[in-house]
PASEBA-1860 file (N, C-alpha, C; in nm, 3 decimals):
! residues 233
1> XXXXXXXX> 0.660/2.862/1.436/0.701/2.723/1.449/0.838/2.717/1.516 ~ 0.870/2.631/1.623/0.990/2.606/1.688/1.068/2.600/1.606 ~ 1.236/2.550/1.640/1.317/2.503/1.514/1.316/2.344/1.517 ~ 1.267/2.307/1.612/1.298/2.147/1.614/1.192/2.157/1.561 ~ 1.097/2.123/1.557/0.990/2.129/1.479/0.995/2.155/1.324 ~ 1.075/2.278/1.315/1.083/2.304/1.170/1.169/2.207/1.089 ~ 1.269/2.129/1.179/1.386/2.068/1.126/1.333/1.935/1.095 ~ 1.237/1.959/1.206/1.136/1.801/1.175/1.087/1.786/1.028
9> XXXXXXXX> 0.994/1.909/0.995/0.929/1.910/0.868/1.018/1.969/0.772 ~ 1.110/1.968/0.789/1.235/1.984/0.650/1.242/1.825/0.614 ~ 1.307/1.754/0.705/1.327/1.612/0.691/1.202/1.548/0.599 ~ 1.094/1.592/0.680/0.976/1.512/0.615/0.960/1.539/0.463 ~ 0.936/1.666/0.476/0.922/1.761/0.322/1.045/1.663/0.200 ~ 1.154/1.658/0.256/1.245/1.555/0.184/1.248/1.431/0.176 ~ 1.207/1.375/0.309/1.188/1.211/0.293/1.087/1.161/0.182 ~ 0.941/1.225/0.163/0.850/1.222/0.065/0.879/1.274/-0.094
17> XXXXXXXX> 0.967/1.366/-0.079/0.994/1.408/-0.244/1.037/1.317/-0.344 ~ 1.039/1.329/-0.457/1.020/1.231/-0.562/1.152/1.332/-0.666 ~ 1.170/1.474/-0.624/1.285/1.572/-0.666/1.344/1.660/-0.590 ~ 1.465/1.713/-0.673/1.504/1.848/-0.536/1.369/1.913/-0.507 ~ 1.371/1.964/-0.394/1.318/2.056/-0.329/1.371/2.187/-0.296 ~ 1.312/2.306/-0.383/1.424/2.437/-0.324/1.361/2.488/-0.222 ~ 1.464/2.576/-0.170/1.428/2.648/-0.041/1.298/2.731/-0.034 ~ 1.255/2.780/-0.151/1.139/2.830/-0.190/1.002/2.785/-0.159
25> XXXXXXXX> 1.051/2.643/-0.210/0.925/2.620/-0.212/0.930/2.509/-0.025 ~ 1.010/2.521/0.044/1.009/2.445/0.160/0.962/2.600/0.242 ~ 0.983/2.679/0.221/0.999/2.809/0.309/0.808/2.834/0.281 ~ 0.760/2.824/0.118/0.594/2.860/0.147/0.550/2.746/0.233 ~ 0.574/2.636/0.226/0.535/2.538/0.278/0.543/2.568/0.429 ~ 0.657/2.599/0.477/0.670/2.635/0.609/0.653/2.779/0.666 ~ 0.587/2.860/0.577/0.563/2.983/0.641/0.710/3.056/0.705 ~ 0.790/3.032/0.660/0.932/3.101/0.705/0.981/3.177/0.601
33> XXXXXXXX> 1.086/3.241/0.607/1.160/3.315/0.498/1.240/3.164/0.406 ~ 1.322/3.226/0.330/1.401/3.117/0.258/1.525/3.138/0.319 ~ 1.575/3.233/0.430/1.717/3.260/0.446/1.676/3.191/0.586 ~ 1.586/3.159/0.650/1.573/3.065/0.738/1.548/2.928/0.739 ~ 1.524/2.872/0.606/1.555/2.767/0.566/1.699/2.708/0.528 ~ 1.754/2.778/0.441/1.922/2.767/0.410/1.982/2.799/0.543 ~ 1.954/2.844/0.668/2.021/2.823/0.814/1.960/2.667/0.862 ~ 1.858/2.610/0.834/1.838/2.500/0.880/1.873/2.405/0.798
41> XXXXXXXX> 1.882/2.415/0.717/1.998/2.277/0.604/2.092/2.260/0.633 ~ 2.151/2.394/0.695/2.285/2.414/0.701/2.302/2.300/0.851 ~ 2.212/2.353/0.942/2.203/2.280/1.063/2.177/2.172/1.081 ~ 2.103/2.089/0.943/2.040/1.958/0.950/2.194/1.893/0.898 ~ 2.275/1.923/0.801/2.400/1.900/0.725/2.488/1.868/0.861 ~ 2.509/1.981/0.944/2.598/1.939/1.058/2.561/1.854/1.136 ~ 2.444/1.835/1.176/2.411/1.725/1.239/2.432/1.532/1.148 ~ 2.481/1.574/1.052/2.513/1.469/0.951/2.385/1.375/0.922
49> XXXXXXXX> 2.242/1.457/0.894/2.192/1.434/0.810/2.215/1.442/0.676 ~ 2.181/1.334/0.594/2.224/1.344/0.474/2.179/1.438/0.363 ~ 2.130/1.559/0.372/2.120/1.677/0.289/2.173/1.668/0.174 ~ 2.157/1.642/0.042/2.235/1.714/-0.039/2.164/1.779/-0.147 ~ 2.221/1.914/-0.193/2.203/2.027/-0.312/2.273/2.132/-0.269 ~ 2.202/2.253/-0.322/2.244/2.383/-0.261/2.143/2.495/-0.352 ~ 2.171/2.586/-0.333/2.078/2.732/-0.393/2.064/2.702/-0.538 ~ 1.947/2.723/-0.582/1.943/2.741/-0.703/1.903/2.582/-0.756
57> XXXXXXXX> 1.924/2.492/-0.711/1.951/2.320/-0.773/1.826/2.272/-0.643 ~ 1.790/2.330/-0.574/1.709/2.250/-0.522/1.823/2.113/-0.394 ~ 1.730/2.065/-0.262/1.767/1.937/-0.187/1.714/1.868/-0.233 ~ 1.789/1.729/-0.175/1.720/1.590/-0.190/1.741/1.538/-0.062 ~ 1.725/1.392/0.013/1.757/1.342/0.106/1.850/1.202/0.052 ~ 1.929/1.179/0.113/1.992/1.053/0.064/1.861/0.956/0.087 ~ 1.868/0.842/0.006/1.787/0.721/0.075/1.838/0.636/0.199 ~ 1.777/0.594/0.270/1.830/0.528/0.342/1.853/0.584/0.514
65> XXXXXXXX> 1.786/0.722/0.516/1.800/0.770/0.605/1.668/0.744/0.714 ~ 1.684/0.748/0.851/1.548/0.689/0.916/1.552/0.774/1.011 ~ 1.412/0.814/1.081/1.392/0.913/1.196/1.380/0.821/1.308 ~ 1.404/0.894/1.414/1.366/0.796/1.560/1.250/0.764/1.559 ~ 1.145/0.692/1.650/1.002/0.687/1.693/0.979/0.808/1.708 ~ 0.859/0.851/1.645/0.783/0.980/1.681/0.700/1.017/1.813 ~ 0.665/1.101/1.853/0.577/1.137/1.963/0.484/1.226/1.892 ~ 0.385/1.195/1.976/0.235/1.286/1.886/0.194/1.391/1.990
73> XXXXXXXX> 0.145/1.489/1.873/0.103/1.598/2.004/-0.031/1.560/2.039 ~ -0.138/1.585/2.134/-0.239/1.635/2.174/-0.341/1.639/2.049 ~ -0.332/1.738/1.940/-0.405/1.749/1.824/-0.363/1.640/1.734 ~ -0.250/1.572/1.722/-0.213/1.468/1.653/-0.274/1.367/1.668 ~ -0.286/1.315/1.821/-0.358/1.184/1.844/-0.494/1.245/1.848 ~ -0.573/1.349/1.847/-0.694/1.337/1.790/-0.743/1.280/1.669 ~ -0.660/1.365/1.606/-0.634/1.340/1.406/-0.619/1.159/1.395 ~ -0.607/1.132/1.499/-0.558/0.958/1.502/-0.709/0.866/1.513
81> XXXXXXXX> -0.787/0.952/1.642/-0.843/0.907/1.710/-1.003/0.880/1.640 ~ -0.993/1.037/1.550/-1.111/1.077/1.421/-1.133/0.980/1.315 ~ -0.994/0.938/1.262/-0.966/0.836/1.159/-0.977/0.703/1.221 ~ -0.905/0.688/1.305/-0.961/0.534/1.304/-1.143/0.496/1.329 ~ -1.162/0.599/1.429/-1.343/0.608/1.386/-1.365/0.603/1.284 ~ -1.347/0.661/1.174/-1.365/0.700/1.022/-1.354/0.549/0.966 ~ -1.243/0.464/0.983/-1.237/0.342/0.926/-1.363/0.292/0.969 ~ -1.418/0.291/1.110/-1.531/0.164/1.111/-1.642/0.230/1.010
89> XXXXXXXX> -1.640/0.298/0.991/-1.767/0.282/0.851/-1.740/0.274/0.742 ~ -1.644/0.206/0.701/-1.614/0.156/0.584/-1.696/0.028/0.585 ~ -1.648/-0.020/0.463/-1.687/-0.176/0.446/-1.626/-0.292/0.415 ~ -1.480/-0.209/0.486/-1.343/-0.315/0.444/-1.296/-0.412/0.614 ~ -1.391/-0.558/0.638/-1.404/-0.594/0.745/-1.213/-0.569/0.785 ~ -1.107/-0.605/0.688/-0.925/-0.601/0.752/-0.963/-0.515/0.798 ~ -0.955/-0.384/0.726/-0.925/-0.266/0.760/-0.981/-0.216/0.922 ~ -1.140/-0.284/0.915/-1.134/-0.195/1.064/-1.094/-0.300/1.187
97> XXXXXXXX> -1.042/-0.444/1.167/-0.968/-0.482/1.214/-0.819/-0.424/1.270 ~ -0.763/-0.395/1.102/-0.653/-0.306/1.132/-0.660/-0.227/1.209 ~ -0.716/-0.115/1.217/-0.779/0.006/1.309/-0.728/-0.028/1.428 ~ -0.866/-0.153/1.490/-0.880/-0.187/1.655/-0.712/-0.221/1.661 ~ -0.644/-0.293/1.613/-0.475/-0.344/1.634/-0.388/-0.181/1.603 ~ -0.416/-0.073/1.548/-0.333/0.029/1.566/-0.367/0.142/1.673 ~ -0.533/0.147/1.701/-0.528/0.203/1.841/-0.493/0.141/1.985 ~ -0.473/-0.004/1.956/-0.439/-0.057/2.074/-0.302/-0.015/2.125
105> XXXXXXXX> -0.210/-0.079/1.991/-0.048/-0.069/1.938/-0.026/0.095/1.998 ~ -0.128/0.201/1.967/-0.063/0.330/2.010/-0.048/0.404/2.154 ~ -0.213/0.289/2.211/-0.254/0.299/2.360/-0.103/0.231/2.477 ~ -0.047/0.169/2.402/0.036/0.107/2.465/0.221/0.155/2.455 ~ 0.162/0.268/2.374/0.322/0.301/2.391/0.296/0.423/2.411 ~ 0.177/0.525/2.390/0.193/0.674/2.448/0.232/0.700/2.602 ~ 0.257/0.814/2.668/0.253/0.835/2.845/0.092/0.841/2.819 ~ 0.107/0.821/2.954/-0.028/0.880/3.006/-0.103/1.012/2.974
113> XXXXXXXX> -0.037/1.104/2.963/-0.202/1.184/2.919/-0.220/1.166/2.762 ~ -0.150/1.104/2.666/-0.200/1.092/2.586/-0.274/1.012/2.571 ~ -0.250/0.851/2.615/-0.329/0.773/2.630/-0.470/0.806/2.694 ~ -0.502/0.902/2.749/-0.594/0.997/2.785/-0.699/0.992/2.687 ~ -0.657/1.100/2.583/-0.684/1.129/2.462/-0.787/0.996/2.384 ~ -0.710/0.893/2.382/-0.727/0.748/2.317/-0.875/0.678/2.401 ~ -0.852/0.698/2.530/-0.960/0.636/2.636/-1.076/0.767/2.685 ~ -1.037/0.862/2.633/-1.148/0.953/2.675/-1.336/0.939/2.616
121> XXXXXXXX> -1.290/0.875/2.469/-1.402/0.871/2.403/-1.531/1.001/2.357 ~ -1.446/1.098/2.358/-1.495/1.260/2.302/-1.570/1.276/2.184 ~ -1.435/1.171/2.096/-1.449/1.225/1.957/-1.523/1.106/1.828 ~ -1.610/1.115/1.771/-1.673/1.037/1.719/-1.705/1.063/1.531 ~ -1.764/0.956/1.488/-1.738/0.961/1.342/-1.843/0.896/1.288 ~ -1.989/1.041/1.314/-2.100/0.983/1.285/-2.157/0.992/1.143 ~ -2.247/0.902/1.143/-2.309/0.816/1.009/-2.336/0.711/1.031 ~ -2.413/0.613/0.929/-2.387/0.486/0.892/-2.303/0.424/0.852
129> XXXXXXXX> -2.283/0.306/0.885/-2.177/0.229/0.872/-2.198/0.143/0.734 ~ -2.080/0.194/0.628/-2.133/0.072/0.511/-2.098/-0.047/0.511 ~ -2.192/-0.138/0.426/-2.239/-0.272/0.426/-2.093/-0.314/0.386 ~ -2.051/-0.455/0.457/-1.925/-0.514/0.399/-1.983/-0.564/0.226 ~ -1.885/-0.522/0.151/-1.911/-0.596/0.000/-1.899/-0.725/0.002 ~ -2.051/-0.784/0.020/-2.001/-0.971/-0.010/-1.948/-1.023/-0.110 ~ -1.951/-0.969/-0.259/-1.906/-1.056/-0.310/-1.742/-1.019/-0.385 ~ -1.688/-0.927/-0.286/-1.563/-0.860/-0.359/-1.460/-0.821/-0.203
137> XXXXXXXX> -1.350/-0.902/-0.214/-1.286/-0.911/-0.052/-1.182/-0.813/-0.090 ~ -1.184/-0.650/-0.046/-1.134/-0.548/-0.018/-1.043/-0.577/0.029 ~ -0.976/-0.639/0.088/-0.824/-0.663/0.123/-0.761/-0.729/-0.025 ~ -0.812/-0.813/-0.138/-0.777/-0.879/-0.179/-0.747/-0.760/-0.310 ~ -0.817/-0.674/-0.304/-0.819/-0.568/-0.417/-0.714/-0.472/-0.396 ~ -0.678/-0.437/-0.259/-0.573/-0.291/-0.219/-0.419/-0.434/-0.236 ~ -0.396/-0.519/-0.186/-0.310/-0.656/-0.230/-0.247/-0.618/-0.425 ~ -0.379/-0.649/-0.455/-0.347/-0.625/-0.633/-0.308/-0.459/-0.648
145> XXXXXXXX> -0.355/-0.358/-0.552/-0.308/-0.215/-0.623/-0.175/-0.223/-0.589 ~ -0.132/-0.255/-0.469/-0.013/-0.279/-0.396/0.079/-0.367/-0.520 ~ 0.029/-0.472/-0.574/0.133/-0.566/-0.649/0.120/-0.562/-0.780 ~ 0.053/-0.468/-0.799/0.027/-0.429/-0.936/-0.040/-0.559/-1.033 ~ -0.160/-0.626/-0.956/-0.188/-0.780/-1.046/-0.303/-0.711/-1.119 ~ -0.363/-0.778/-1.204/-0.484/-0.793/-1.264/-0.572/-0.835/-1.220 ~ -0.692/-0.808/-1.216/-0.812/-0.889/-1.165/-0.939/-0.911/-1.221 ~ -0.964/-1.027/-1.230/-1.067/-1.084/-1.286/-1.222/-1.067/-1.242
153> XXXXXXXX> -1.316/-0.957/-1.326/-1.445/-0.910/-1.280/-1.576/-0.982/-1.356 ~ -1.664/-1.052/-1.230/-1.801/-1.023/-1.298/-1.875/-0.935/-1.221 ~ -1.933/-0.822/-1.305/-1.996/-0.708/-1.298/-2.118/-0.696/-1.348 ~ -2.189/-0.639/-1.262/-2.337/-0.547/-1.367/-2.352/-0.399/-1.364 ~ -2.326/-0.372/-1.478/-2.324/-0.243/-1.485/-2.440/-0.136/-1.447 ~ -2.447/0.009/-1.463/-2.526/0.056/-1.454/-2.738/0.055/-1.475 ~ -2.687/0.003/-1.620/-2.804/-0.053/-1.669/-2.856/-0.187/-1.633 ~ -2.766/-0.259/-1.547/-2.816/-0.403/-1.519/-2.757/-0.492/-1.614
161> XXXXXXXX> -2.693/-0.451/-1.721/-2.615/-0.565/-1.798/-2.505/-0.631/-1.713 ~ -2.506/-0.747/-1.723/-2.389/-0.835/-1.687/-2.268/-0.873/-1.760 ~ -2.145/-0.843/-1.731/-2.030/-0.817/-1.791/-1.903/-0.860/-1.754 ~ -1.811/-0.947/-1.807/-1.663/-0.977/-1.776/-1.568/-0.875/-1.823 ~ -1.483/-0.828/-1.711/-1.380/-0.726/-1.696/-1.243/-0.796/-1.661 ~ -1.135/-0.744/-1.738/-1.020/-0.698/-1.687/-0.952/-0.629/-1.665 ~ -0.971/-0.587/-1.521/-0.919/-0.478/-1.468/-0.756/-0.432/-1.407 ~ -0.674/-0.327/-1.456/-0.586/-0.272/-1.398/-0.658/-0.210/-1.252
169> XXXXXXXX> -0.631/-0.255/-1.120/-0.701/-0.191/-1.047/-0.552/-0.070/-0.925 ~ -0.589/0.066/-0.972/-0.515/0.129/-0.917/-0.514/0.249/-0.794 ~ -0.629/0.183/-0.798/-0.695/0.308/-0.631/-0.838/0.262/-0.581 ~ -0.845/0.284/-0.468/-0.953/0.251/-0.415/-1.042/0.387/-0.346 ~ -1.172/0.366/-0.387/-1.178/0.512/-0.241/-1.343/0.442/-0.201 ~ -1.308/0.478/-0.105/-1.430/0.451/-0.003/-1.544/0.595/0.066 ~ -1.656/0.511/-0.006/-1.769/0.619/-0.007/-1.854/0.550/0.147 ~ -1.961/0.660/0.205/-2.035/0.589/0.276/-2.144/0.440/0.254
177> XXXXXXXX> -2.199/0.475/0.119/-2.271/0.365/0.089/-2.215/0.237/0.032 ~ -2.093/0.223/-0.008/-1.975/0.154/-0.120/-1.850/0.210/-0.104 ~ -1.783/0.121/-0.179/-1.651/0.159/-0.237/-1.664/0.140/-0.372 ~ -1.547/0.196/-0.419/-1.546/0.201/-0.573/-1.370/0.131/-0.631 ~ -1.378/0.055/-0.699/-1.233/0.069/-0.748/-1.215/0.122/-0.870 ~ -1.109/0.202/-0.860/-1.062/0.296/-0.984/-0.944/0.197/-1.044 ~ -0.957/0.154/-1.188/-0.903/0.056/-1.246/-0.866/0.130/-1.347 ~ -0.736/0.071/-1.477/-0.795/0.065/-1.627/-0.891/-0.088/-1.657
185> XXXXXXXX> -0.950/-0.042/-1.724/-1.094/-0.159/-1.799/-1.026/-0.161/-1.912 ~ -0.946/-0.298/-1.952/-0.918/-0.341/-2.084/-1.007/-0.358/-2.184 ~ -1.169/-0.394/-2.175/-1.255/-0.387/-2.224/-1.263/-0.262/-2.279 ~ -1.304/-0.140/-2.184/-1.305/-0.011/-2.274/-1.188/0.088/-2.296 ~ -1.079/0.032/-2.285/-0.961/0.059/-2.252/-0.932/0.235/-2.262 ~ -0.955/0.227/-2.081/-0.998/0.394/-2.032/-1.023/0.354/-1.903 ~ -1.006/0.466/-1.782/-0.992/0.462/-1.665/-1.120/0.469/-1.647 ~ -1.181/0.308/-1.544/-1.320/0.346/-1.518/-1.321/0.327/-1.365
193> XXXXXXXX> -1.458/0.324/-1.276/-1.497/0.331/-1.138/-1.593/0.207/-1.179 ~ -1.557/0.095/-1.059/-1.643/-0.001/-1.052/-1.658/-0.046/-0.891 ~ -1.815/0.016/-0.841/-1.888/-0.021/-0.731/-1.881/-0.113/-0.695 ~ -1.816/-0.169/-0.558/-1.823/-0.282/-0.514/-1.961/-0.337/-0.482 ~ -2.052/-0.282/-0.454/-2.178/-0.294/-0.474/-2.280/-0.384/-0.587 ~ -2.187/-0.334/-0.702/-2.182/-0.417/-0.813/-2.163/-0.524/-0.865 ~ -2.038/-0.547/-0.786/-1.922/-0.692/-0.832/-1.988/-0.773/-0.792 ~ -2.013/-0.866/-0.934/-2.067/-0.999/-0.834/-1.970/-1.136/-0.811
201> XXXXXXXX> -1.854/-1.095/-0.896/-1.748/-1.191/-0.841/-1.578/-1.146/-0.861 ~ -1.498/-1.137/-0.790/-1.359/-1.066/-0.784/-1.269/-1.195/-0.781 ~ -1.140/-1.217/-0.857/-1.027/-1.274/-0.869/-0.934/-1.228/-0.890 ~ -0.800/-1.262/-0.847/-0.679/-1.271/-0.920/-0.717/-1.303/-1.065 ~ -0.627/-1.226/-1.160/-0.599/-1.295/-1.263/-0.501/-1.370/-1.331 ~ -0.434/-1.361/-1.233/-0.289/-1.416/-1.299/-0.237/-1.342/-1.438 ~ -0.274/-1.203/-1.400/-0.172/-1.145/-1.481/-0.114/-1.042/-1.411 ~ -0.009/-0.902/-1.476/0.012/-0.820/-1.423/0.039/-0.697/-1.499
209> XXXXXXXX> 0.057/-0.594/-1.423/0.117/-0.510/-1.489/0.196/-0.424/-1.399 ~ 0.281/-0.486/-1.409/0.418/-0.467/-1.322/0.480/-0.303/-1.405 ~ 0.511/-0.192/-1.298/0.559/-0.087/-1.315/0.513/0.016/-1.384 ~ 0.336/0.017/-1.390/0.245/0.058/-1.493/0.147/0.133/-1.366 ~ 0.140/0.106/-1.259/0.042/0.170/-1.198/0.069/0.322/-1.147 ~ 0.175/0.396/-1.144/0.207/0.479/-1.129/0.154/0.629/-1.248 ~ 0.195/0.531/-1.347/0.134/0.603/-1.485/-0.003/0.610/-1.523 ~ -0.062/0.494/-1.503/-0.243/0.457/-1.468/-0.249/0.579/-1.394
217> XXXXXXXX> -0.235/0.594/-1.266/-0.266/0.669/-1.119/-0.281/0.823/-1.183 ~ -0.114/0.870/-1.314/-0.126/0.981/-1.317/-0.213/1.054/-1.421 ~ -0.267/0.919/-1.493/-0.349/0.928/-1.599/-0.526/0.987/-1.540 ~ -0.519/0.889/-1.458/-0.635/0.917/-1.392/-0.632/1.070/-1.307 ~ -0.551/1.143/-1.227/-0.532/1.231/-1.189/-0.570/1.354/-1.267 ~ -0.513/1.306/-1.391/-0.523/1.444/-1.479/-0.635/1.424/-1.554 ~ -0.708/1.395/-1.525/-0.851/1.383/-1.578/-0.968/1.364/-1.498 ~ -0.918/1.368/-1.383/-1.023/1.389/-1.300/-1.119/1.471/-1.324
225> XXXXXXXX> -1.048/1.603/-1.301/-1.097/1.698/-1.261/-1.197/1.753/-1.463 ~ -1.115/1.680/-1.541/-1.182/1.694/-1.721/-1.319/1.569/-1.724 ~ -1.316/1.466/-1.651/-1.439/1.380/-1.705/-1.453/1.355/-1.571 ~ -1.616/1.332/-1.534/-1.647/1.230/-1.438/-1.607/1.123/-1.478 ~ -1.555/1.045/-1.372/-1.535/0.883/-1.412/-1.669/0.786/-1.410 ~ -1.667/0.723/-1.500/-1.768/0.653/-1.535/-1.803/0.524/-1.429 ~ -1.909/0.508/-1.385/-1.948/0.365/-1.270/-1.947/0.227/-1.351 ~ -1.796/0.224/-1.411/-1.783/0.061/-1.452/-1.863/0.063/-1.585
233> X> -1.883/0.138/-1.677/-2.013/0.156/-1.787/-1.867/0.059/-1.917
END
């Protein structure tokens, strides 16, 4: 790896951390030694990036620090080009709206041979395309994970029973046939999966749970991999 490059993904490696970061663990990450990392702190420091720690204590980045506009390589704007394909088979009509407005937005500021890349039409993202969820507006649901609201569910569950939910809703993931939202269910109060497929009617609830989804998120994390999550049961 170059050094600009490397100095690049030091920055990054820090802009994303949530704690110090030691040289250790930036050096497996980057396939370098650790005494070539502590030369590039050192170098990122003089350049009066805001670096601060030292050996042993782990970096941090000050907040507040911002990179220039990026440039993408060649394999980058593929990785661009794959995904936004990838969005149109979702079933979130914003989202692949969004899409068409960020490959345009990127067509218009790359040079030319990247824009290449963008207009060549190579690379594709086959399957079926899933059905938009009529009765549950996917923008209105990633809104509530984003603001941490509550939302008001009528559902039929697995068995066909019909059911009122209030849901903590804290992740979304999108399958080919559906999406699912990963909530807490105050009803069974436990992290469940409820098929948009399912929903037969989605609201605001006018409640919230302000500064709670983080902990939901890590709840669910660590149990992933211990229970299947249940389809809204």
């Amino acid at each position: 790896m170059r050094k600009a490059s490397r100095l690049f993904e030091i920055i990054q490696i820090l802009r994303l951390a949530r704690k110090p970061v030691t040289a250790a663990t930036i050096a497996e990450q980057l396939e370098v030694t650790v005494r070539s990392v502590y030369r590039d702190i050192a170098a990122l420091q003089a350049m009066r990036v805001p670096i601060e720690g030292g050996r042993g204590i782990g970096y941090i980045l000050r907040p507040g620090f911002d990179l220039p506009p990026l440039m993408f390589s060649i394999e980058e704007m593929e990785a661009i080009v794959l995904s936004l394909a990838l969005l149109e088979r979702t079933g979130d009509d914003e989202l692949k709206q969004a899409a068409k407005r960020v490959g345009a937005k990127i067509a218009g500021a790359v040079p030319p041979p990247l824009r290449q890349t963008l207009d060549a039409n190579a690379l594709h993202a086959w399957g079926f395309a899933a059905p938009s969820a009529s009765a549950v507006d996917l923008a209105l649901v990633r809104r509530a994970i984003r603001d941490e609201e509550k939302l008001d569910l009528a559902y039929r569950d697995e068995a066909g029973r019909d059911t009122k939910r209030i849901i903590r809703p804290i992740a979304l993931i999108y399958y080919a046939e559906s999406a699912n939202i990963v909530a807490w269910c105050e009803l069974r109060q436990a992290i469940r999966n409820f098929r948009s497929d399912r929903i037969q009617d989605c609201q605001p609830a006018g409640l919230w749970f302000k500064g709670d989804g983080d902990r939901l998120r890590q709840i669910w994390v660590d149990g992933w991999e211990i229970n299947s999550p249940a389809a809204g049961t």
